[in-house]
VEXRO-153875 format. One record per atom (N, C-alpha, C): chain; x, y, z. Coordinates in Angstrom, 2 decimals. Layout:
BEGIN
+-------+---------+---------+---------+
: chain :      px :      py :      pz :
+-------+---------+---------+---------+
:     A :       X :       Y :       Z :
...
+-------+---------+---------+---------+
% end
This chain:
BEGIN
+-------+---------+---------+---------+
: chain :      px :      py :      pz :
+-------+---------+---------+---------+
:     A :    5.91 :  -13.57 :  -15.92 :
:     A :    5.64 :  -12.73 :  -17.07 :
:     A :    6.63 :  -11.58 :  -17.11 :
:     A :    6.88 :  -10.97 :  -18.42 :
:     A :    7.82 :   -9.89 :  -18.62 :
:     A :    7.23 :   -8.65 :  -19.19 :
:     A :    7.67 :   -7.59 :  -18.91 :
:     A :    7.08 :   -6.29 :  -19.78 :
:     A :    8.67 :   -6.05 :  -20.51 :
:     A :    8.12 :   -4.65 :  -21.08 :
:     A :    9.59 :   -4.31 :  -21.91 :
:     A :    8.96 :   -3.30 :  -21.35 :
:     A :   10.48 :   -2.38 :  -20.50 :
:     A :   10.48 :   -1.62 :  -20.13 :
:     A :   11.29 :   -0.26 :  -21.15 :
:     A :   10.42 :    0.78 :  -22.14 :
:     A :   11.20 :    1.81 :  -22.50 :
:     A :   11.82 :    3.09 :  -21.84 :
:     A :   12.65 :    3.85 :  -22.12 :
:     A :   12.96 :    4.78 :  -21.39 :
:     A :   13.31 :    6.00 :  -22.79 :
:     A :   12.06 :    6.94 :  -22.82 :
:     A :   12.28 :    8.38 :  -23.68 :
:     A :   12.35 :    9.14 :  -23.10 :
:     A :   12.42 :   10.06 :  -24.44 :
:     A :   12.51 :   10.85 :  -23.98 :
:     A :   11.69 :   12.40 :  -24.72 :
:     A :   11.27 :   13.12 :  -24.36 :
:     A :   10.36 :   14.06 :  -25.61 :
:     A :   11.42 :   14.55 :  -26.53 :
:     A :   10.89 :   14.65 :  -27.77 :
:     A :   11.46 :   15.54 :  -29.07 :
:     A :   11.85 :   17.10 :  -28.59 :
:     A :   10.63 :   17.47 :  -28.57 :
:     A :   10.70 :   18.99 :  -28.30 :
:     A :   11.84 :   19.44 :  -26.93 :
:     A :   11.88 :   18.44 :  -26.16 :
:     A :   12.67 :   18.63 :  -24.65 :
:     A :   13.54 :   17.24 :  -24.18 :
:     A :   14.43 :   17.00 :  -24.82 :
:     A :   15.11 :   16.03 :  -24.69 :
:     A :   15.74 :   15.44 :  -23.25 :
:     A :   15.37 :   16.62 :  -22.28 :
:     A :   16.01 :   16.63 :  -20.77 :
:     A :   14.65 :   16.22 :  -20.13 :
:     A :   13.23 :   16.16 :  -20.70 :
:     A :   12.13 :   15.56 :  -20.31 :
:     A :   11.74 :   14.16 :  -20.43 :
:     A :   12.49 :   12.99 :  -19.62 :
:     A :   12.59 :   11.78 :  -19.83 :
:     A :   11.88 :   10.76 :  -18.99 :
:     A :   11.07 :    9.62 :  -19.21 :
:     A :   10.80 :    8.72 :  -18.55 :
:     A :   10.30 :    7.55 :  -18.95 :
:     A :   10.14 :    6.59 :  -18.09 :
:     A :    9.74 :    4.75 :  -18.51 :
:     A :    8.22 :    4.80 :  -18.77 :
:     A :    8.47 :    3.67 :  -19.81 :
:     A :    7.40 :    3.40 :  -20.28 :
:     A :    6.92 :    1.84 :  -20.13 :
:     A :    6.27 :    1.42 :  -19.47 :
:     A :    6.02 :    0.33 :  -19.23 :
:     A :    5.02 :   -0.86 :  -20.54 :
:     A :    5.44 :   -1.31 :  -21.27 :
:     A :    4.16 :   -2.80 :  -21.94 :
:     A :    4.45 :   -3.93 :  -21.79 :
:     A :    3.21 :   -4.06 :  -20.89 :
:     A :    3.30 :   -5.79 :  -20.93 :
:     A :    3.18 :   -6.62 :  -21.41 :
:     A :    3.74 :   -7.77 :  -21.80 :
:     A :    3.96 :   -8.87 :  -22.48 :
:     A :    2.78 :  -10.17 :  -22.25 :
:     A :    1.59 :  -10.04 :  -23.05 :
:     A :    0.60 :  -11.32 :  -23.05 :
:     A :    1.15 :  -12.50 :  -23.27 :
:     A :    2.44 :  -12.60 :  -23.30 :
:     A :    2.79 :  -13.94 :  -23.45 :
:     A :    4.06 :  -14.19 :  -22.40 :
:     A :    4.15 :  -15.84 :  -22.02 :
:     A :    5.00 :  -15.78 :  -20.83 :
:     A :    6.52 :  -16.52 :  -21.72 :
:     A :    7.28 :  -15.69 :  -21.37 :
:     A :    8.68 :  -16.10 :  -22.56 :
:     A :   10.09 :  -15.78 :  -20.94 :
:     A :   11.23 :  -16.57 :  -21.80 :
:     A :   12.50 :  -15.79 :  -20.66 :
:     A :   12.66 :  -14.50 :  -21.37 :
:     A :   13.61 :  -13.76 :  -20.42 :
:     A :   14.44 :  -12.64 :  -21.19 :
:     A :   15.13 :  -13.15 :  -22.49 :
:     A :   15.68 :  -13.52 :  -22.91 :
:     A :   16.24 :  -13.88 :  -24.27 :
:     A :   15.17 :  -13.69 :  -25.49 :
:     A :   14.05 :  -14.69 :  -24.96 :
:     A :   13.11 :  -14.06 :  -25.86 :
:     A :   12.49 :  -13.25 :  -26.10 :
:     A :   11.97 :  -12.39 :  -24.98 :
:     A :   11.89 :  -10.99 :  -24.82 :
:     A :   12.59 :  -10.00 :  -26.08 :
:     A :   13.89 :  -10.47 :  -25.66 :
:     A :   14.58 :   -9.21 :  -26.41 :
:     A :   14.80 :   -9.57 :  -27.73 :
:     A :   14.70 :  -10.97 :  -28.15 :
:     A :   14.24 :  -11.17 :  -29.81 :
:     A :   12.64 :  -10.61 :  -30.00 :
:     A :   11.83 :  -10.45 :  -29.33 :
:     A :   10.42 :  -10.66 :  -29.95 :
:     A :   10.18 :   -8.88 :  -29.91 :
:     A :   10.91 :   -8.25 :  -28.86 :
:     A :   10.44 :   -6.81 :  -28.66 :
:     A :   10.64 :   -5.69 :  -29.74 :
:     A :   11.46 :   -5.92 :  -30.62 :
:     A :   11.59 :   -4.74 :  -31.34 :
:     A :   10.15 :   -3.92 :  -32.44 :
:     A :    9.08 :   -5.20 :  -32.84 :
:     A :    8.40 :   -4.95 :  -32.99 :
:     A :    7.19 :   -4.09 :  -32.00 :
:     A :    7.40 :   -4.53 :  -30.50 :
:     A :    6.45 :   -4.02 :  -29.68 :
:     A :    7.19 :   -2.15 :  -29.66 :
:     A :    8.16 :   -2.02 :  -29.80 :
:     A :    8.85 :   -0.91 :  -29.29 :
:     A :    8.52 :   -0.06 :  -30.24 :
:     A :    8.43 :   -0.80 :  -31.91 :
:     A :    8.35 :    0.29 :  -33.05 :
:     A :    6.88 :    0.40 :  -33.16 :
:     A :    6.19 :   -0.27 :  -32.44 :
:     A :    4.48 :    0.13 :  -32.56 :
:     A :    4.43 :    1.26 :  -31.58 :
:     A :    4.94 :    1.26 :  -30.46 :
:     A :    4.75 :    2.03 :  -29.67 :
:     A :    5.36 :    3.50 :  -29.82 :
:     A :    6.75 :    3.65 :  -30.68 :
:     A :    7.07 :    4.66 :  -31.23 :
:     A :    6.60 :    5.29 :  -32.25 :
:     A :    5.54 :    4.28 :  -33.06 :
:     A :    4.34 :    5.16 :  -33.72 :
:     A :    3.37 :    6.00 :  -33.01 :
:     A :    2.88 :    4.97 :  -32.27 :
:     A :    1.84 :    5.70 :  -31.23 :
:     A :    1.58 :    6.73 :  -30.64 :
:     A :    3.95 :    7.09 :  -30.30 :
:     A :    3.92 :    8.46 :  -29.32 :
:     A :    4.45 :    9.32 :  -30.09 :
:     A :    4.34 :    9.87 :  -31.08 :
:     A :    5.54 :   10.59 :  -31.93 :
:     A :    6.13 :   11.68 :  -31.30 :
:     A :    5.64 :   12.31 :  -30.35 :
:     A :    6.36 :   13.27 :  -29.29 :
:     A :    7.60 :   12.87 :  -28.47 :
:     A :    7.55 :   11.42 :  -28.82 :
:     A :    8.86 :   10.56 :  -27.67 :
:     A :    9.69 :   10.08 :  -28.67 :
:     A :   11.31 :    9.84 :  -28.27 :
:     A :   12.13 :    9.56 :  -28.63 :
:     A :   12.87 :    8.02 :  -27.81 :
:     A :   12.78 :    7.20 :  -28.25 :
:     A :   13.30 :    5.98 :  -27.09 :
:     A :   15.02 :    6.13 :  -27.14 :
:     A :   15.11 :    6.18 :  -25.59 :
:     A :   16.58 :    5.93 :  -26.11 :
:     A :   17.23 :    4.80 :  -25.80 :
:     A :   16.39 :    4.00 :  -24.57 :
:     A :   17.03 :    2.58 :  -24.01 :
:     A :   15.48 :    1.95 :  -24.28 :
:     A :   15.91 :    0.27 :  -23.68 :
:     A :   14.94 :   -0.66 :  -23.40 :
:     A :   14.99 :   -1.90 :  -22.97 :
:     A :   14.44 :   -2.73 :  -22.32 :
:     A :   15.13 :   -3.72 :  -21.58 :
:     A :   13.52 :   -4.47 :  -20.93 :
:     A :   14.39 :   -6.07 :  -21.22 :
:     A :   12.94 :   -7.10 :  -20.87 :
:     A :   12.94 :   -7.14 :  -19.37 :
:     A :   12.28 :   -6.71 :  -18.30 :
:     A :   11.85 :   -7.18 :  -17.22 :
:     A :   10.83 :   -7.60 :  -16.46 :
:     A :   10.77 :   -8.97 :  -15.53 :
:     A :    9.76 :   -9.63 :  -14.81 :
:     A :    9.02 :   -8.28 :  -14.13 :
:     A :    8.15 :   -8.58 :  -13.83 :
:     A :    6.68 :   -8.06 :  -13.10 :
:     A :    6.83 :   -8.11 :  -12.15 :
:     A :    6.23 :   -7.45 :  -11.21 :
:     A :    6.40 :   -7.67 :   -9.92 :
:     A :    4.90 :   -7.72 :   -9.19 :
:     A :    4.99 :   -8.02 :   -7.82 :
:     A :    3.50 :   -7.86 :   -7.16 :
:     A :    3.17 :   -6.48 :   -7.06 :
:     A :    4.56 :   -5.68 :   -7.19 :
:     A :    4.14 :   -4.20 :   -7.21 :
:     A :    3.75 :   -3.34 :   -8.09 :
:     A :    3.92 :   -4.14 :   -9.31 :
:     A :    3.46 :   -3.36 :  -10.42 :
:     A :    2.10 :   -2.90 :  -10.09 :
:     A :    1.67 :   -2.02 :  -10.92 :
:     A :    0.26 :   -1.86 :  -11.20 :
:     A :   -0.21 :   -1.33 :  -12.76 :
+-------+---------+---------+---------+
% end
């Protein structure tokens, strides 16, 4: 399985930055990932309007996640 990993950053404090982790209910490669994500990214940039995304990138899960 893959999450899409974002990385913002706040509006108000642009030097206040960090990852944002969502996971992916469906099991796809990276390729598809990064066709299917732009929708997950612009829901989620509704959600936070205090955050600014500036990167993002499909990656596997790990046992360490939590």
């Amino acid at each position: 399985m893959l999450s899409i990993i974002l990385s913002a950053c706040l509006v108000a404090d642009p030097k206040q930055c960090r990852d944002f982790k969502i996971p992916l209910d469906v099991n796809m490669d990276a390729m598809h990932c990064a066709m299917a994500a732009p929708p997950y990214f612009a829901q989620w940039a509704e959600e936070h309007p205090l955050w600014q995304i500036r990167r993002w990138k499909c990656q596997p899960n790990t046992l360490n996640d939590t």
